[in-house]
TIFI-253561 format. One record per residue (C-alpha): residue number from 1; y, x, z. Coordinates in pm, whole numbers. Last residue first. Layout:
<sites>
+-----+--------+--------+--------+
| num |      y |      x |      z |
+-----+--------+--------+--------+
| NUM |      Y |      X |      Z |
...
+-----+--------+--------+--------+
</sites>
This chain:
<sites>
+-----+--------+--------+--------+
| num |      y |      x |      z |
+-----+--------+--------+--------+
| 222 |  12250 |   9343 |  10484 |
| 221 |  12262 |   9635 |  10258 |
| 220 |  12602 |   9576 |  10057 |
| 219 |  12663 |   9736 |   9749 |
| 218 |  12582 |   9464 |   9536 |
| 217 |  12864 |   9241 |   9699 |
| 216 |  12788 |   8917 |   9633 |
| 215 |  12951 |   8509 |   9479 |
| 214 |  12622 |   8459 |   9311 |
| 213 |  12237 |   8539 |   9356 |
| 212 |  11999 |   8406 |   9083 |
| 211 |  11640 |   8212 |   9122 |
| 210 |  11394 |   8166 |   8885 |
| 209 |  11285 |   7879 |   8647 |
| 208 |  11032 |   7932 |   8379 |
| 207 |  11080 |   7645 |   8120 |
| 206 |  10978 |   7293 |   8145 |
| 205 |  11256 |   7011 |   8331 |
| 204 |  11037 |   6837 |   8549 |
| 203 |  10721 |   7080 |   8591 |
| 202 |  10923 |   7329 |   8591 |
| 201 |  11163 |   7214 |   8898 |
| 200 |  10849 |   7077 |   9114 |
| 199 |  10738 |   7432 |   9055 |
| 198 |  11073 |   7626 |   9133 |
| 197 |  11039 |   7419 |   9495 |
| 196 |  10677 |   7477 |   9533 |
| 195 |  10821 |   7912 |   9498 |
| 194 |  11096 |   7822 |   9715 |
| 193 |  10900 |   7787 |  10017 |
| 192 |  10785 |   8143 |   9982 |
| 191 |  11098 |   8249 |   9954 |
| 190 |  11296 |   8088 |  10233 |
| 189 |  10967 |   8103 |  10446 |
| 188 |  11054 |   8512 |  10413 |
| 187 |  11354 |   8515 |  10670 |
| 186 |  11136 |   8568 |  10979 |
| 185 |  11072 |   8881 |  10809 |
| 184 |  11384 |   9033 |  10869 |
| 183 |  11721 |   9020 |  10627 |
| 182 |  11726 |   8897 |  10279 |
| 181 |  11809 |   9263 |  10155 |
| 180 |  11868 |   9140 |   9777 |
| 179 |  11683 |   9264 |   9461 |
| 178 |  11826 |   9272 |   9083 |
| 177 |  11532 |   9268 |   8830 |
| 176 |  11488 |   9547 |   8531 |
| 175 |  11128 |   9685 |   8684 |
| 174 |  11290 |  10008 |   8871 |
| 173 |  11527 |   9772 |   9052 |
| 172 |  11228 |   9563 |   9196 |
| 171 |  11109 |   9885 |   9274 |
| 170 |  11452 |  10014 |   9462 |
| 169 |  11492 |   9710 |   9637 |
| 168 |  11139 |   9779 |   9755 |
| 167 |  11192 |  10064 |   9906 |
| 166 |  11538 |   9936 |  10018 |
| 165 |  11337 |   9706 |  10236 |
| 164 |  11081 |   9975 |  10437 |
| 163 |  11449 |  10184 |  10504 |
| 162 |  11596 |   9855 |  10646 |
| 161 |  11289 |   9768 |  10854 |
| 160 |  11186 |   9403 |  10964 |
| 159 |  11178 |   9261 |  10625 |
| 158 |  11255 |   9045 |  10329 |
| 157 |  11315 |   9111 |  10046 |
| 156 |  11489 |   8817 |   9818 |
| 155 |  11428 |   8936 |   9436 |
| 154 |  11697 |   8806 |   9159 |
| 153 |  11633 |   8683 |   8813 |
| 152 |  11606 |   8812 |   8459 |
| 151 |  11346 |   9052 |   8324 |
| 150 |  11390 |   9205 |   7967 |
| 149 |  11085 |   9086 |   7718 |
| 148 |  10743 |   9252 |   7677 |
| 147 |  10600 |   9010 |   7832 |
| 146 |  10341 |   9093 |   8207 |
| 145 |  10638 |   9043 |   8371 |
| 144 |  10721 |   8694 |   8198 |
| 143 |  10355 |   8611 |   8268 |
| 142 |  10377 |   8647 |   8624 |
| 141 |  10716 |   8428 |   8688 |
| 140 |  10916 |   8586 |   8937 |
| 139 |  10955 |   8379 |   9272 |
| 138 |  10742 |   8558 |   9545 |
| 137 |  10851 |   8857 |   9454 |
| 136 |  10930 |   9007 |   9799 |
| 135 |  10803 |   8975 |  10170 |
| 134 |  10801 |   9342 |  10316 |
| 133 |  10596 |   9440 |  10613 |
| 132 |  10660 |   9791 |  10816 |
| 131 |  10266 |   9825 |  11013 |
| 130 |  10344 |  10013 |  11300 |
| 129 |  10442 |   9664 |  11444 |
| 128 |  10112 |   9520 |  11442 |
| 127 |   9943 |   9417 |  11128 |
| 126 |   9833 |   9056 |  11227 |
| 125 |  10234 |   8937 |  11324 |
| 124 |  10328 |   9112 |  11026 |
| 123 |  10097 |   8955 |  10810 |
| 122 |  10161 |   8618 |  10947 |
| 121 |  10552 |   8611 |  10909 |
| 120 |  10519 |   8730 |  10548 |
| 119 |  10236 |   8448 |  10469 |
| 118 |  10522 |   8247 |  10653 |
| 117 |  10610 |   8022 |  10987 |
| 116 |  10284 |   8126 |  11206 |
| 115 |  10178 |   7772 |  11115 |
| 114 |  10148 |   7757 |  10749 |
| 113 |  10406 |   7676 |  10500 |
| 112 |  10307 |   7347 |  10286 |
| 111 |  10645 |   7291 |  10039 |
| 110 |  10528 |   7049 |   9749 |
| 109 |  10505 |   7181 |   9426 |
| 108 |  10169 |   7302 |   9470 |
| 107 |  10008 |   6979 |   9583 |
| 106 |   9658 |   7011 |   9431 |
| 105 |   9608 |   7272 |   9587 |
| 104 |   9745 |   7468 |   9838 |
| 103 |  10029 |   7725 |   9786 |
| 102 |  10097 |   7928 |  10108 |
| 101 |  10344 |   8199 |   9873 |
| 100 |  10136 |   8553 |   9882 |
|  99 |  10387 |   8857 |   9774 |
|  98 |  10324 |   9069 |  10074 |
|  97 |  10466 |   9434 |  10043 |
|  96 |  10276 |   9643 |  10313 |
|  95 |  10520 |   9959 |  10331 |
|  94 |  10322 |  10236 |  10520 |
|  93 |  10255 |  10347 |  10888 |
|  92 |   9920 |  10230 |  10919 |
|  91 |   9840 |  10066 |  10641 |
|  90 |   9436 |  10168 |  10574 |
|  89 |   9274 |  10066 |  10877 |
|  88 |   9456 |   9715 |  10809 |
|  87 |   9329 |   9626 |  10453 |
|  86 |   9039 |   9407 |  10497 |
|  85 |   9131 |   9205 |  10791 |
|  84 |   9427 |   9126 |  10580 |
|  83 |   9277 |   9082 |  10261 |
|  82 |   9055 |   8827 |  10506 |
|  81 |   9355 |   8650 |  10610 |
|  80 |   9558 |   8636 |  10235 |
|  79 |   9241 |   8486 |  10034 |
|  78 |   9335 |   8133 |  10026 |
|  77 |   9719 |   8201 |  10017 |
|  76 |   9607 |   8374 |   9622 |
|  75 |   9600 |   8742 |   9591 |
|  74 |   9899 |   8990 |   9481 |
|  73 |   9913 |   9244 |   9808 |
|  72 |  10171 |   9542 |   9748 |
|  71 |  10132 |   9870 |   9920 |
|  70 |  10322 |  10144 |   9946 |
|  69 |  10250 |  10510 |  10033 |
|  68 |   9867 |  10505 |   9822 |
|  67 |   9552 |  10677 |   9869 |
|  66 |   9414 |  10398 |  10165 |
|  65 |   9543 |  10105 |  10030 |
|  64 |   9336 |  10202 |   9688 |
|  63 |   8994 |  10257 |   9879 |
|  62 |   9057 |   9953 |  10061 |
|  61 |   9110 |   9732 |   9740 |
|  60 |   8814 |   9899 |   9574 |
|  59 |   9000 |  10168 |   9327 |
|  58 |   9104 |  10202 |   8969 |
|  57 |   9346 |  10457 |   8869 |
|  56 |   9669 |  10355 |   8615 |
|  55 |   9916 |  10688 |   8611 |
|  54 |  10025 |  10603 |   8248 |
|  53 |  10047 |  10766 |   7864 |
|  52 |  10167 |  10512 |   7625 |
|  51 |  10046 |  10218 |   7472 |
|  50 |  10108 |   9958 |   7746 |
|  49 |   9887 |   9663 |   7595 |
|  48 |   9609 |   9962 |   7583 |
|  47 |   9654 |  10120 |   7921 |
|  46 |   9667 |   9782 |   8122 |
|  45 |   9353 |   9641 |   7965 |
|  44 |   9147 |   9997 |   8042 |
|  43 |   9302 |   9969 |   8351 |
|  42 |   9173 |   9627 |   8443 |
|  41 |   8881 |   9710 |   8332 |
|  40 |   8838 |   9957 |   8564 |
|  39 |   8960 |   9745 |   8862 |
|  38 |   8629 |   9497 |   8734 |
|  37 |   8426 |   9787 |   8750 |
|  36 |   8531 |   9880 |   9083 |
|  35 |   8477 |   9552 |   9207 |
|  34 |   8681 |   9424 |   9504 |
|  33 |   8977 |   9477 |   9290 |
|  32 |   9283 |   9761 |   9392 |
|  31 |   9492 |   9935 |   9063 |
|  30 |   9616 |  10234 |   9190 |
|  29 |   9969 |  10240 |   9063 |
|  28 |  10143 |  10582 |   8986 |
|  27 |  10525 |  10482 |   8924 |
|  26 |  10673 |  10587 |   8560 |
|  25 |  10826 |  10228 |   8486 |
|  24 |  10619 |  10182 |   8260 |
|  23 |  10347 |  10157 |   8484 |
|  22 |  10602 |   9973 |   8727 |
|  21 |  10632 |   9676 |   8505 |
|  20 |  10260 |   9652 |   8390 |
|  19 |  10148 |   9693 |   8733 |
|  18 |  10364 |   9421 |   8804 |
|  17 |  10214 |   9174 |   8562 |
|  16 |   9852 |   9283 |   8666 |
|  15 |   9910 |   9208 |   9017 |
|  14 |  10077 |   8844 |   8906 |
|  13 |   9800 |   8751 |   8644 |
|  12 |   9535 |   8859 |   8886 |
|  11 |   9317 |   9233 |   8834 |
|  10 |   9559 |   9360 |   9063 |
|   9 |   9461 |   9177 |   9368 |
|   8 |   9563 |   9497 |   9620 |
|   7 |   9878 |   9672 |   9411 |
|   6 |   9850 |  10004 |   9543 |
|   5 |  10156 |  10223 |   9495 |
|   4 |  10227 |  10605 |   9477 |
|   3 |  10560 |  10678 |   9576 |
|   2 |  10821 |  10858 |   9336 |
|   1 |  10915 |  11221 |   9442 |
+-----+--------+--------+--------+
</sites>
């Protein structure tokens, strides 16, 4: 039986991108705003571009966390700590996939990680162990996943938990992307630093850059 996901922030251009994705994909996704109405129209938005029969339910962010086995958080680095403080009574013993790269304006392309070491680093470090935090998609473009095109690139996931990372190896693999175990969550400032680094890199040369894996195993888990 497929998970039901929460995708906390899923009224942004990245949350609504990959509830597109895994919509289609045939996952239930509660849809997680701090309006309801604004999560409902969300849905409504999702439904109609997607034409076809989905599990799309809107929720407050808290309410969605709490109904759903795996949890992915789409919000900008400025509003990572408080969805943080917001969310915890409801992960206890689920997947908390954090997506956040520690972008801060103006200077985007330039790498600015914060002082715990990651976003992914942070969140597990506030969540408590009992808590299994992922760090994935930090480097697929959001409007290519909310196109109607095939997906191309390669996911890093990061975690402390095998089991919590081939969960989400398995939904980047549902979506049309290849995902790599990138090892524990230490591992995630690779990502999220790569993200300014893909920015200075479109901004220079145009077009939607992304990262690929070469020279691997697929089969391989670590």
């Amino acid at each position: 039986m497929s998970p039901t996901l929460a995708i906390i922030g899923g009224t942004g251009d990245l949350g609504s991108g990959l509830a597109i994705r895994l919509l289609r994909a045939g996952y239930t996704v509660n849809i997680g705003s701090r309006s309801l109405e604004k999560a409902e129209q969300i849905v409504k938005q999702l439904c109609t571009k997607i034409a076809k029969p989905v599990n799309a339910v809107a929720a407050t962010n808290l309410d969605a966390a709490a109904a759903a086995d795996i949890i992915i958080l789409t919000v900008p680095f400025s509003f990572h700590d408080d969805m943080l403080k917001t969310l915890a009574p409801a992960l206890e013993g689920k997947i908390f996939v954090d997506t956040t790269v520690p972008l801060m304006p103006p200077k985007v392309a330039r790498v600015q990680l914060p002082e715990e070491g990651s976003a992914g680093l942070k969140a597990q470090q506030t969540l408590g162990e009992n808590t299994h935090v992922v760090s994935a998609f930090q480097n697929v473009a959001a409007h290519m996943l909310a196109s109607d095109e095939p997906l191309e690139g390669d996911v890093l996931v990061c975690g402390n938990k095998k089991a919590a990372r081939q969960a989400v190896v398995e939904l980047a693999q549902a979506i049309g992307l290849n995902a790599y175990h990138a090892g524990a969550i230490n591992n995630a400032a690779a990502a999220e630093a790569m993200t300014s680094l893909l920015i200075f890199i479109n901004k220079n040369y145009g077009g939607h850059a992304g990262i690929k894996i070469i020279g691997t195993e697929r089969n391989s888990l670590d």
